[in-house]
N, C-alpha and C positions, 0 to 999 in steps of 0.2 A: 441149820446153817443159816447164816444171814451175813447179808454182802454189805461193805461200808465203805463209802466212797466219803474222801473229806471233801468239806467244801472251805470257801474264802472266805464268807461270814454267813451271816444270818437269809440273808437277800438271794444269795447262792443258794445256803441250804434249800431251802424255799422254793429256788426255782429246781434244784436237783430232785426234790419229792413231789414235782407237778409235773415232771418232763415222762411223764408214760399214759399210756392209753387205761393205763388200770385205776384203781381209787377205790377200793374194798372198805377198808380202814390203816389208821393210823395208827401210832405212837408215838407221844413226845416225854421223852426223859429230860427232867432239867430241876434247880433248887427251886428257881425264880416261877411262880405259880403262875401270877400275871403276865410274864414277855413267853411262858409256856401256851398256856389260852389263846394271847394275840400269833401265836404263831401257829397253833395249832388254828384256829378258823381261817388261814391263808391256805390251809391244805386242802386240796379239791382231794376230798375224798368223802363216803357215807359216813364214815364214822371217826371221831379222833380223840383217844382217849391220852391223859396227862400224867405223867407217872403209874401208868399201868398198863397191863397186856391187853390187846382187844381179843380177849376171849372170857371176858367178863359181861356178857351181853343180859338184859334184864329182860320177862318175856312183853313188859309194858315198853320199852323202849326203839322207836325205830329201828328196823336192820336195812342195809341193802347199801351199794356203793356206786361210785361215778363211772360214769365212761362204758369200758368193756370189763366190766365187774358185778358180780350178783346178779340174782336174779328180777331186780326190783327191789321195789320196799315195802317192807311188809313188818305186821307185830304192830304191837295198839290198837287201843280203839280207833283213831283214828284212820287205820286200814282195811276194816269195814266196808267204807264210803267208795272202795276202790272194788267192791265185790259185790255190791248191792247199789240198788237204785230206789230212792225214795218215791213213796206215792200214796196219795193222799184220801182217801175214800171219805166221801160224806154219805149220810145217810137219813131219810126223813119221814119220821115214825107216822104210818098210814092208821 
């Protein structure tokens, strides 16, 4: 089931898909590739994908959402850095 509210234009939509405490991820269906992208990076949300379902997630790619959503973010390398702590050992052969 999914709920559809119209909006008045673009600036509306926009504000109707930021007007909640959640931000999981997104979807934006549209022809136009370009005004898809600029409209999809106005969506406070973790994820936001463009012509496609966000249940296509890669195990290399960021996960986690905004607000009151997910657990965090996590997946990649670069979420390592969030579960470990660098340190640096020298050593000086006796």
């Amino acid at each position: 089931m999914v709920g559809i509210i119209k909006a008045n234009d673009e600036a509306h939509a926009l504000e109707l898909a930021n007007a909640t405490e959640f931000g999981l991820s997104s979807s934006v269906f549209t022809q136009d590739l370009d005004r898809g992208v600029q409209f999809g990076l106005g969506i406070k949300a973790g994820m936001t994908h463009i012509n496609e379902m966000p249940v296509h997630d890669e195990s290399h790619v960021p996960f986690g959402g905004e607000g009151n959503s997910g657990l965090g973010r996590f997946k990649g390398d670069w979420a390592i850095a969030g579960f470990t702590t660098d340190n640096s050992v020298g050593v000086k052969r006796l």
